[in-house]
GUVOBA-488413 format. One record per residue (C-alpha): x, y, z. Coordinates in steps of 0.1 Angstrom, whole numbers. Each point is the difference from the previous one (the first is absolute). Layout:
<recs>
REC     xx     yy     zz
REC      X      Y      Z
...
</recs>
This chain:
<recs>
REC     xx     yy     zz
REC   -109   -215    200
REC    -22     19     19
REC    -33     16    -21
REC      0     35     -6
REC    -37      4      9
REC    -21     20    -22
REC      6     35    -13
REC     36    -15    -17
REC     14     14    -27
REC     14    -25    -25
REC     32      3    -18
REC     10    -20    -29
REC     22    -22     -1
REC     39      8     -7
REC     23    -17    -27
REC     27    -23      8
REC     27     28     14
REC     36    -14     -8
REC     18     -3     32
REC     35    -20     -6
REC     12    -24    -26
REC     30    -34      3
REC    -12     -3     36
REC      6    -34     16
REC    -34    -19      9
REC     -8    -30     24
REC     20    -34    -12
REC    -26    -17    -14
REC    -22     28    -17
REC    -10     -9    -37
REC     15     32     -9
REC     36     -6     21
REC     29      7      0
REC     -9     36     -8
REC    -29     23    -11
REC    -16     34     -2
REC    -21     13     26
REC    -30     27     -2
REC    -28     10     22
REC    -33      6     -9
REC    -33     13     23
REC    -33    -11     -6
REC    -36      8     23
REC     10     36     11
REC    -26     15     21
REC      2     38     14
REC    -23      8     32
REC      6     36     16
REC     -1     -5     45
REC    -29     29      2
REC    -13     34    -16
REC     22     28    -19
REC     12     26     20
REC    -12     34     -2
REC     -1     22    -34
REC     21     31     -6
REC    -17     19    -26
REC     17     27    -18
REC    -23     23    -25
REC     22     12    -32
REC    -26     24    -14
REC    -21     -3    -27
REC    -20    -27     13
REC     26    -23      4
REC     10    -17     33
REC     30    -27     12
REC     -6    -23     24
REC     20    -22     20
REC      0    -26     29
REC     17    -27     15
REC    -14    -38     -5
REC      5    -21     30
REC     25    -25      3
REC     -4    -31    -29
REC      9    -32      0
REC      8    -23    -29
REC     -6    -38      3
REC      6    -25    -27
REC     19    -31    -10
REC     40     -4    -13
REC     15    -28    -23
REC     37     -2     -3
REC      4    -19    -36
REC     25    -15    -14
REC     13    -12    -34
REC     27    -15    -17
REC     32     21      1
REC      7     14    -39
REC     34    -14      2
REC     28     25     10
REC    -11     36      1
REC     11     17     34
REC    -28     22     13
REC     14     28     24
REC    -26     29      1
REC    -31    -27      0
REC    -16     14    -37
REC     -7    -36    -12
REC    -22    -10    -25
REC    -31     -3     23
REC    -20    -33      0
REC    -34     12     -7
REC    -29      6    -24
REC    -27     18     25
REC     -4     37     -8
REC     28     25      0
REC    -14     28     22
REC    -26     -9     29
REC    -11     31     -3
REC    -35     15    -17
REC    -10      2    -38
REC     13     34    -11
REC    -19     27    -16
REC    -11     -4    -35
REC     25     14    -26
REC    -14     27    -30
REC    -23    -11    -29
REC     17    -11    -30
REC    -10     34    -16
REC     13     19     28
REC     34    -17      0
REC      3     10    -40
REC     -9     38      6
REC     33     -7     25
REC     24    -16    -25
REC    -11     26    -27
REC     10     26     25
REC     31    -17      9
REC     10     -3    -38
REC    -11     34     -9
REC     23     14     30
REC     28    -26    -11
REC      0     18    -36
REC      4     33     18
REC     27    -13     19
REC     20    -11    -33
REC     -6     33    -14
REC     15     20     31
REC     32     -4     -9
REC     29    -26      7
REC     -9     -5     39
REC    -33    -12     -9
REC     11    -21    -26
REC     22    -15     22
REC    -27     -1     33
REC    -20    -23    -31
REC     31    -20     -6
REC      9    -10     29
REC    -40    -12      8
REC     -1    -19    -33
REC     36    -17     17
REC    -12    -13     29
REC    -39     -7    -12
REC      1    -36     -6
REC     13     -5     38
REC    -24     24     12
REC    -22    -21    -16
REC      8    -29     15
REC     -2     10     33
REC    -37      5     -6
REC     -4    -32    -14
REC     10    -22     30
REC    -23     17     20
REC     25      9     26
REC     -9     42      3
REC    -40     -8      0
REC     -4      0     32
REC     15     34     11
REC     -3     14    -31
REC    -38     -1      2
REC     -7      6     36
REC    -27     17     14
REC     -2     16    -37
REC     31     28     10
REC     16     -8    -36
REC    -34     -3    -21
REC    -14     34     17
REC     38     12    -11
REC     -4    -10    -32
REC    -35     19     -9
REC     14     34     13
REC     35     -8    -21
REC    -25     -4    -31
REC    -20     32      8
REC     31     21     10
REC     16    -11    -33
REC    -31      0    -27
REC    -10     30      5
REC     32     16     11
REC    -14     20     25
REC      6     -1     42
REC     31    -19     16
REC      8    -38     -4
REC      8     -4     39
REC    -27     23     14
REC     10      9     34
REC    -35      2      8
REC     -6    -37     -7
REC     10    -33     21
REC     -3    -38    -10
REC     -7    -26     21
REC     33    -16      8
REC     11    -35     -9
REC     12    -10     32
REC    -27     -1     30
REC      2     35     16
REC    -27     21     12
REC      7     33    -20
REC      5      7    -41
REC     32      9    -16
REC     10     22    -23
REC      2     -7    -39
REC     33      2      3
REC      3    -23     30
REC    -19    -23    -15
REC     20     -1    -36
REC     33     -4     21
REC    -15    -33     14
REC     -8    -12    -35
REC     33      6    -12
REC     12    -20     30
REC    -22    -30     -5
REC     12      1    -36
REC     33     -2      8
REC     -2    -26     25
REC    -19    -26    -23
REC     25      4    -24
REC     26     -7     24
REC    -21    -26     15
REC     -5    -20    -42
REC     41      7     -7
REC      6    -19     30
REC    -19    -28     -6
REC     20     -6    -35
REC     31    -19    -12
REC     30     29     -9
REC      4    -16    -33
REC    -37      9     -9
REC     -6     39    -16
REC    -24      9     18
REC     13      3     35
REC     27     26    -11
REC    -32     21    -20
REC    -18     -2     38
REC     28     13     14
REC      5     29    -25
REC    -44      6      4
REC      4      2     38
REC     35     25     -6
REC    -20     20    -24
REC    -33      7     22
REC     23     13     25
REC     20     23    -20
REC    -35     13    -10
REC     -8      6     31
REC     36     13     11
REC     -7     28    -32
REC    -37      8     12
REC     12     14     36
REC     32     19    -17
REC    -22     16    -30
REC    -32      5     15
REC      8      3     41
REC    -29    -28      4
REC      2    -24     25
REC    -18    -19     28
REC     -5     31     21
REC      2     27    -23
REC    -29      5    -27
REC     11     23    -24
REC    -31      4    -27
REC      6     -5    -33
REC    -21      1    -32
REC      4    -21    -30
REC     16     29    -18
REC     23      6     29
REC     15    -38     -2
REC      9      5    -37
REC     16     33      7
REC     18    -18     28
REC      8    -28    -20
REC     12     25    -29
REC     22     21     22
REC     15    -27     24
REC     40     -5     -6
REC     15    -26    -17
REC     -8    -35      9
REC     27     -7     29
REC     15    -35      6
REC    -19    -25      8
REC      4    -10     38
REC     10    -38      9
REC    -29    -13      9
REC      1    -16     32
REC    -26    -31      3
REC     11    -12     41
REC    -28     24     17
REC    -25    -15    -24
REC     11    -34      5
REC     -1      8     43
REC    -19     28     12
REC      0    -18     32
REC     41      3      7
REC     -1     35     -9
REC    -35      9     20
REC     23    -15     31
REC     35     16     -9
REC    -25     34      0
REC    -16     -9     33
REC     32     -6     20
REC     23     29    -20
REC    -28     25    -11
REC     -8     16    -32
REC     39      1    -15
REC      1    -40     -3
REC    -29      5    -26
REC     10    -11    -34
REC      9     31    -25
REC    -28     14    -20
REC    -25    -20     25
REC    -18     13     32
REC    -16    -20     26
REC    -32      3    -13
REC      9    -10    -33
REC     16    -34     21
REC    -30     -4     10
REC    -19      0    -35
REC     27    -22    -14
REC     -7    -26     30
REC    -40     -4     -5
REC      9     -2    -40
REC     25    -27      4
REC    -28    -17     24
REC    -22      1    -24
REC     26    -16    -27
REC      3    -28     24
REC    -36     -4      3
REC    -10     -1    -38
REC     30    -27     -4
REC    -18    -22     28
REC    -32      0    -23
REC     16     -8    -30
REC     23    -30      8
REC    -11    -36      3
REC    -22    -10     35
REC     25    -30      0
REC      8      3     42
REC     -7    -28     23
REC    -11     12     36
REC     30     -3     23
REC    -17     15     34
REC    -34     17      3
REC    -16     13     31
REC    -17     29     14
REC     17     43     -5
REC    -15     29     16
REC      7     42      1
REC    -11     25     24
REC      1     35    -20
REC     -4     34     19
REC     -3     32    -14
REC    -18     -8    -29
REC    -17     36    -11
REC    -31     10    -27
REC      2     33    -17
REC    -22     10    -24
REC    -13     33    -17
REC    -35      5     -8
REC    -20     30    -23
REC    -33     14      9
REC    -19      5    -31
REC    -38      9      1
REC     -2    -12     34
REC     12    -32     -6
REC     35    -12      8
REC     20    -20    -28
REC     35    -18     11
REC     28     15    -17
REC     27    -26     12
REC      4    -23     24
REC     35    -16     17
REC     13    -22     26
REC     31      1     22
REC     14    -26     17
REC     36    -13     11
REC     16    -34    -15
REC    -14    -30     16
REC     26    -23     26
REC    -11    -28    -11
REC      1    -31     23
REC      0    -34     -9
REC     -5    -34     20
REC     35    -13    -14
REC      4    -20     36
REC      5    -31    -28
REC     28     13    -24
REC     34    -18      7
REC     30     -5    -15
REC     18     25    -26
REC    -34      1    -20
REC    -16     15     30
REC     29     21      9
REC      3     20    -31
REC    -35      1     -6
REC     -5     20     38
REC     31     18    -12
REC    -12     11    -36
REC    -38      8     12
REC     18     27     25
REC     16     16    -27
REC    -25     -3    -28
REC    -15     42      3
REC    -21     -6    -29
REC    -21    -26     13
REC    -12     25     27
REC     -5     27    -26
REC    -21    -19    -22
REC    -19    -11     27
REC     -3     35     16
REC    -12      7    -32
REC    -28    -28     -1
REC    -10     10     33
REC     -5     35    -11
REC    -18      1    -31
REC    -21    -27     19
REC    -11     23     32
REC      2     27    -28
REC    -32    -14    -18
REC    -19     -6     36
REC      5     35     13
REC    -15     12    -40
REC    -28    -26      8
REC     -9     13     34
REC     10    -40      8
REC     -3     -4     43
REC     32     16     21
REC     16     11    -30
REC    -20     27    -16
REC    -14     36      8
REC    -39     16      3
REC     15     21    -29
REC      2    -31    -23
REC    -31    -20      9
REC    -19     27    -24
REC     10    -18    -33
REC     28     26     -6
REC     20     -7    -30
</recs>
């Protein structure tokens, strides 16, 4: 492999990424007649082919100021291994979520911003338990908003537990910034919960904010999808897949009543106080029927993202928009990733060799404030497109090479988490000031 020369940025390296399972191998492999293939990548470099392009700078008033400009083209360099390991006996495999192989970190991504002191976090849950008591006392719609919680708590739970949400529930700090106007808004029942005013980074790479609302829908989505993601990986005859199902059902009912009641959606902030959602939860009607929850978008964004691309917006799933396709897909990646970490590092290399990506278009925007002459960073994000990745695969025969070229073509959520890597990366350069990646505005020790 060629060296990346200096100025590269480093990526960790990914988990094992399930790729196919009872796939022939060579007569006369240890594991033959039959295994389980995943891929893993290891020495991933990043080097950007010359300077960022020129700066558009937009002033929003009141000493604020966006900026944004295009990085030049990157290219990632690093190292593949296509593993293999004994094939877990019968189990058919047709949408490639395997067990992964591997115990290297879930996310390749950066450490995430420090959660709230201990004290902070019980000033929350008093508030939370104070408004829950206010709830019950509302009448018999809040009693039976509390209910229906208390139902589905244990699964909720759970889903927090395997560590499957941390990863887009905690990015860039959206949810926790969320979460400390939710408490104000609430404690001291004063000023909407959703400020229209206010934006939160969002959990996906993207160089602008979202709304609170926005970012809540996404939340709800990854939610759901983990849920989905846990029933599926259990035996029917255990209890716990049907109470998934019914959490992931529920969430979206919840959702479902939000937008009637309250008119509140991904595009459309309509303030509310804290009084104002116990009046609406006091005056909504009666509890309708609870829709059939539907779990096939959740288990393939991917086949419903194309069916949408070739047909347009009326092949989209009901109750789901494109965008929200798109939050389920980067959820369900990141359920596949944290399943990589956990499991076993029980592969045996197959084929390694050399991969490479060219990106183009990769953007910075960020948004700084002057204060007392100086300028502090406000936020900070990185665009770029999913990476193609190519591999030196000139080696791989047979079926085992076959479905492994086959699987990697279809596998969107190896690109997305990488995508992601490669963002947050660049992301933490351009804050730094780091060579071709950063701006004169963020060499002054901003943020």
């Amino acid at each position: 492999m060629t060296d990346p020369g200096p100025g590269v940025l480093f990526l960790p390296d990914s988990p094992g990424y399930p790729l196919a399972s009872t796939v022939p191998l060579p007569e006369g492999h240890p594991f033959a007649p039959a295994g389980t293939l995943s891929l893993r990548l290891g020495a991933l470099g990043v080097t950007a082919e010359g300077e960022p392009g020129e700066a558009a700078v937009e002033e929003l008033g009141g000493g604020r100021t966006r900026t944004s400009y295009r990085l030049a083209p990157l290219v990632l360099t690093g190292r593949y291994s296509l593993d293999v390991r004994p094939d877990p006996g019968s189990r058919l495999d047709s949408a490639g979520d395997l067990t992964p192989l591997s115990t290297r970190p879930a996310s390749p991504g950066l450490p995430q911003p420090p959660s709230a002191s201990p004290d902070v976090k019980k000033e929350r849950l008093d508030t939370a338990r104070a408004e829950r008591e206010k709830l019950l006392e509302s009448g018999e719609n809040g009693y039976q908003l509390v209910a229906k919680f208390y139902e589905h708590n244990e699964s909720y739970a759970d889903v927090f537990d395997s560590g499957r949400v941390d990863s887009v529930w905690q990015s860039n700090g959206g949810t926790e910034a969320m979460a400390a106007d939710t408490h104000q808004a609430v404690h001291t029942d004063q000023g909407p919960v959703n400020d229209q005013a206010k934006t939160y980074a969002n959990p996906d790479p993207a160089p602008k904010q979202v709304s609170y609302n926005e970012n809540a829908i996404t939340q709800q989505l990854t939610m759901q999808e983990a849920l989905v993601h846990m029933a599926e990986r259990l035996e029917d005859q255990d209890p716990k897949k049907a109470q998934y199902q019914a959490a992931a059902g529920a969430a979206g009912d919840f959702g479902k009543r939000i937008k009637d009641d309250t008119h509140n959606d991904r595009t459309t902030v309509t303030p509310m106080t804290a009084a104002a959602v116990r009046a609406a939860v006091k005056q909504a009607a009666a509890t309708p029927a609870v829709t059939p929850f539907d779990p096939a978008p959740f288990r393939d964004p991917d086949a419903f993202l194309a069916r949408i691309a070739a047909e347009g917006g009326s092949a989209c799933p009901p109750g789901l928009t494109e965008a929200d396709l798109h939050d389920i897909r980067r959820a369900r990646a990141a359920c596949l990733a944290a399943d990589a970490a956990a499991a076993p590092a029980i592969g045996q290399p197959l084929h390694q060799g050399d991969c490479r990506a060219r990106v183009e278009g990769a953007t910075v925007t960020f948004e700084t404030t002057t204060r007392g002459g100086a300028k502090a960073l406000d936020w900070l994000t990185v665009q770029a497109p999913e990476p193609d990745l190519e591999l030196d695969d000139q080696d791989w025969q047979g079926e085992a090479g076959d479905t492994a070229r086959e699987r990697l073509a279809g596998m969107q959520f190896i690109r997305t988490l990488l995508r992601d890597a490669l963002a947050e990366r660049v992301a933490v350069a351009a804050r730094t000031g780091t060579g071709p990646y950063g701006h004169p505005d963020l060499q002054t020790g901003t943020g």
